[in-house]
N, C-alpha and C positions, 0 to 999 in steps of 0.2 A: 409853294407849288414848284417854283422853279428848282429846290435842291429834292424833290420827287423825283422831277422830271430828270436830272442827273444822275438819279437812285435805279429807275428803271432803265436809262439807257443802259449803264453799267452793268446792270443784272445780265441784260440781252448782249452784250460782249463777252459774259462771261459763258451765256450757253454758248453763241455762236464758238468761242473759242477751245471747250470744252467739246460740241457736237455732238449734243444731246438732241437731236431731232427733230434739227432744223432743215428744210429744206431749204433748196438755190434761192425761192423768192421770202427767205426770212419766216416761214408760215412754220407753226407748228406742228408735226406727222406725228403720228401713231408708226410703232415699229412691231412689223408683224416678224416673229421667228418661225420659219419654216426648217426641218429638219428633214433627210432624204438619207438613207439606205439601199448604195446598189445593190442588188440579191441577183446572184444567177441560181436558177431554180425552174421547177419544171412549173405550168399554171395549165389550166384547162383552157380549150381553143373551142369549142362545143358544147352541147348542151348533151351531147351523149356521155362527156367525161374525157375525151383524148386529150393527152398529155402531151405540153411541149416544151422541150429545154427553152428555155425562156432564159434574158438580160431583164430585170425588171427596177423599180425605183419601189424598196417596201415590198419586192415578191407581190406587185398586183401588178394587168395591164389592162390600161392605164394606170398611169400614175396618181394619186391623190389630187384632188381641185385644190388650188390656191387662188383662195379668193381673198382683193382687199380694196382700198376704197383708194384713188386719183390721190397723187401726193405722197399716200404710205411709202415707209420705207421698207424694206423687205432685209432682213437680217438672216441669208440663208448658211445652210453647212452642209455638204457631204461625203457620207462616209463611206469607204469604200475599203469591206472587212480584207485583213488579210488570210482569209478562206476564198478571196473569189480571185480569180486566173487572168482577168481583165483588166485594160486601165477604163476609167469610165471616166465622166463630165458631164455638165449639166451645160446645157444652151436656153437662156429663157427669152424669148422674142419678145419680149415688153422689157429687157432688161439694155441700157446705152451704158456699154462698160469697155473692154480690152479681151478681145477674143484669145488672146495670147495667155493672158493673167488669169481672169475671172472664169472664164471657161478652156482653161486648159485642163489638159488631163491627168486624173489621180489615178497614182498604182496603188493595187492591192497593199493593205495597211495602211493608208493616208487620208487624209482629211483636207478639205479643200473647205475654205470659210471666204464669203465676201459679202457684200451690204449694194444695193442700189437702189434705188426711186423711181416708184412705178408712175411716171410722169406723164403716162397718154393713156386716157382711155379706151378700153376695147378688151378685146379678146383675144388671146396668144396663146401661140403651143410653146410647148418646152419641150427638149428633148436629150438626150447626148448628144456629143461631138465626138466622143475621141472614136479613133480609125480601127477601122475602116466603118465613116460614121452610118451607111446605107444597111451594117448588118447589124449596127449598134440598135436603131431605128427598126427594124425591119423583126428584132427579135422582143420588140416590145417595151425600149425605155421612151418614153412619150405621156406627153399629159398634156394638162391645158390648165391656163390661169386667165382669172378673171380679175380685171382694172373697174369695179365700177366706179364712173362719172362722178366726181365731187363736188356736180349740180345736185344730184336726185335724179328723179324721176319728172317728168315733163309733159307738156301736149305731143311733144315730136319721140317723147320716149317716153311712154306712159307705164306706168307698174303694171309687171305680169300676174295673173292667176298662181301659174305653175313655171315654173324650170327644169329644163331636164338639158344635160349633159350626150352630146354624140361626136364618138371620135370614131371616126373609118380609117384601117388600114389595110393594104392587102398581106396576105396569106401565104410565106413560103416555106414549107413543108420542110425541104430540106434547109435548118438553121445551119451549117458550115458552111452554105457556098454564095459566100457575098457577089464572086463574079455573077453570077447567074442573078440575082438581085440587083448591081447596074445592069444588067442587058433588060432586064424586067421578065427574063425566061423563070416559068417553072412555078410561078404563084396560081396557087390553085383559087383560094377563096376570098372572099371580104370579109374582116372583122369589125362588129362594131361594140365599140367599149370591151374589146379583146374578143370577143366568142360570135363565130359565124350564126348567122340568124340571130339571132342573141334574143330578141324581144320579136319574134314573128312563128307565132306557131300555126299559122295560115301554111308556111312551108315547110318548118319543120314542128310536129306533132310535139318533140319534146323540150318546147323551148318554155319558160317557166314564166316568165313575166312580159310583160307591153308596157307602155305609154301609160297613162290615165290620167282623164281630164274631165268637167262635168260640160254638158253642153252650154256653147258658148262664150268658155274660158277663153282667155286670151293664154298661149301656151308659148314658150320661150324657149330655143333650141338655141344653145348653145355649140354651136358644131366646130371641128378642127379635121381638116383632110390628113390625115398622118401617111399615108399612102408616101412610097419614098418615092414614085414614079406617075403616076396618075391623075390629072384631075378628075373631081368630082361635079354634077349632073344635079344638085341636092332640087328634089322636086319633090312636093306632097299630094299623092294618089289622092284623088276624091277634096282638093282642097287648095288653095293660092294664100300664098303668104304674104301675109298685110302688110308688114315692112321686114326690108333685111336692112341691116346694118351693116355695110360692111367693114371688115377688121373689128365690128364690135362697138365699134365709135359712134355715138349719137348721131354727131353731123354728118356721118354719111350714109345717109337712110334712102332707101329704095321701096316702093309705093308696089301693091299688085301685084307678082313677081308670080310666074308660076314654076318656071326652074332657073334656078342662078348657078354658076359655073363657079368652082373653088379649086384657086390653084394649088397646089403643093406646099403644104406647109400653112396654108393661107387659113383665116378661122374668122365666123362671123356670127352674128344675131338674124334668127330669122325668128318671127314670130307668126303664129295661126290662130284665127279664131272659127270657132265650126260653128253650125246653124243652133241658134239657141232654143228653137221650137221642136227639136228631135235629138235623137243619140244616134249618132254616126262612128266613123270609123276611119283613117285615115292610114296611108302607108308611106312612110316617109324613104323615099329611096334614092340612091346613085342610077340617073332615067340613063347610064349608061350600063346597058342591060348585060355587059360579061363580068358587070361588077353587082348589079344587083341580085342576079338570080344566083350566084355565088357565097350570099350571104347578108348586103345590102340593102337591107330592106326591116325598116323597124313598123311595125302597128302603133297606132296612137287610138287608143279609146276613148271614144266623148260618152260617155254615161251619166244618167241622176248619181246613182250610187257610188261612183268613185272613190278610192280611197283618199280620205280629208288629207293625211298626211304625204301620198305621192307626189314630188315635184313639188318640195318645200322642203326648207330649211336645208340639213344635212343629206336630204333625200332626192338630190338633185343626180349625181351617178347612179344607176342602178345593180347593182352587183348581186347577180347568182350566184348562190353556195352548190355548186355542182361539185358531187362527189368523181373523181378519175376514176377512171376503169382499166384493165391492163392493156387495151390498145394505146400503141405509142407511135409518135412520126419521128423523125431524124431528131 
């Protein structure tokens, strides 16, 4: 027993000393490889088709979810083609690294590689830094990563129904003029998960998809305010939200809430459950109305019929294939 017991210390000296995926408290992680392509590139802002030069991660905006489990380690890389004009960078706010190093900026042609340990659970935006980082932001590189908990699921944090993905940013028309983006002049609309109205065709007729959920579900929003200037109002029309989580973290869970405030940058778990004896209908909106009636405002459907697959698995962002029309903005 005892020349085992010297067999597997040994063993475990030799991962620690190799770094094969170990974390700080000796636990074994899983290493999730995420890869990211800055694209400048035009993307749809509307559900009518308008086109707009867009910074994007992967030519979508938002960026791809990066979801992984408390502990994982994250083995990211980004590349930044020598086709695009930009220096670009990646900021992951779940990531405790060297602002200097890990998120400095890559010029065109270069590749940027580093590794870190998604060590706290919750919810986190990601986005660019490099300068001027307000138009970097503001033209669409932003996303959201998810830490779940490497408890599970619990009484205080109980398994969702459904999932669904909401990022709000605001809307400025003309992408070359960052000064007017710190003043906060000149945004016209809200986007959510890139395209004004995007899931509310209550305001606009040509919006293609909603929410859906069947009555009753317990529904999980994962939201991120990307707004480079703004807080958001996040309240559910015709509905209160059972708990929020704020920053996404179990332990800080919030009871009955009917509008909770989200600072800049800031991203949280709110959850809703609708009446199980009817289908209703719910409007999840920024209740700060020159952001909502500007595009803020998603529908959530409680139906029998819901689609089984909505808000699951993969199916947690929603992304319309809207074809571009030749109206164009700056």
């Amino acid at each position: 027993m005892k020349g085992n017991s010297k067999i597997a210390r040994a063993g475990v000296a030799v991962l620690v000393a190799a770094g094969l995926g170990l974390t700080a408290n000796g636990v074994m992680a899983k290493t999730v490889k995420v890869t990211m392509t800055a694209k400048e590139t035009s993307v749809v802002i509307d559900n009518r088709g308008t086109e707009y030069p867009a910074w994007t991660f992967d030519g979508m905006v938002p960026g791809k979810v990066v979801r992984v489990k408390e502990g994982d380690v994250i083995d990211f890389k980004l590349i930044n083609p020598k086709t695009n004009k930009e220096s670009h960078s990646i900021d992951f706010h779940a990531a405790e690294v060297d602002v200097l190093d890990e998120f400095g900026p890559v010029k065109p042609g270069e590749t940027k590689h580093f590794k870190f340990e998604a060590k706290r659970a919750g919810v986190w935006m990601y986005h660019c830094g490099a300068g001027p980082m307000v138009q970097h932001i503001a033209r669409g590189m932003y996303g959201l990563i998810i830490v779940d908990p490497k408890e599970g699921y619990s009484d205080k944090f109980p398994k969702p129904d459904r999932e669904y993905v909401l990022i709000q940013q605001q809307f400025f028309p003309d992408a070359g003029d960052y000064k007017a983006m710190l003043e906060n002049r000149g945004w016209t609309n809200s986007l959510i998960n890139g395209k004004i109205f995007h899931y509310d065709p209550v305001h606009d007729p040509d919006a293609q998809a909603v929410l859906q959920a069947k009555p009753g579900e317990r529904v999980r929003i994962y939201f991120v305010n990307a707004n480079v200037n703004m807080p958001v109002a996040l309240h559910p029309i015709a509905g209160i939200w059972d708990r929020v989580y704020l920053n996404g973290n179990p332990e800080n869970v919030l009871y009955d809430m009917a509008t909770v405030n989200v600072a800049v940058s800031e991203a949280g778990i709110f959850d809703i459950v609708s009446p199980a004896d009817r289908p209703t209908n719910n409007a999840i909106v920024d209740h700060t109305m020159s952001a909502a009636l500007r595009g803020a405002i998603t529908v959530l459907m409680n139906k029998p019929d819901a689609d089984p697959n909505a808000g699951k698995g993969d199916n947690i962002l929603i992304r319309t294939d809207i074809k571009p029309v030749k109206h164009h903005v700056k």
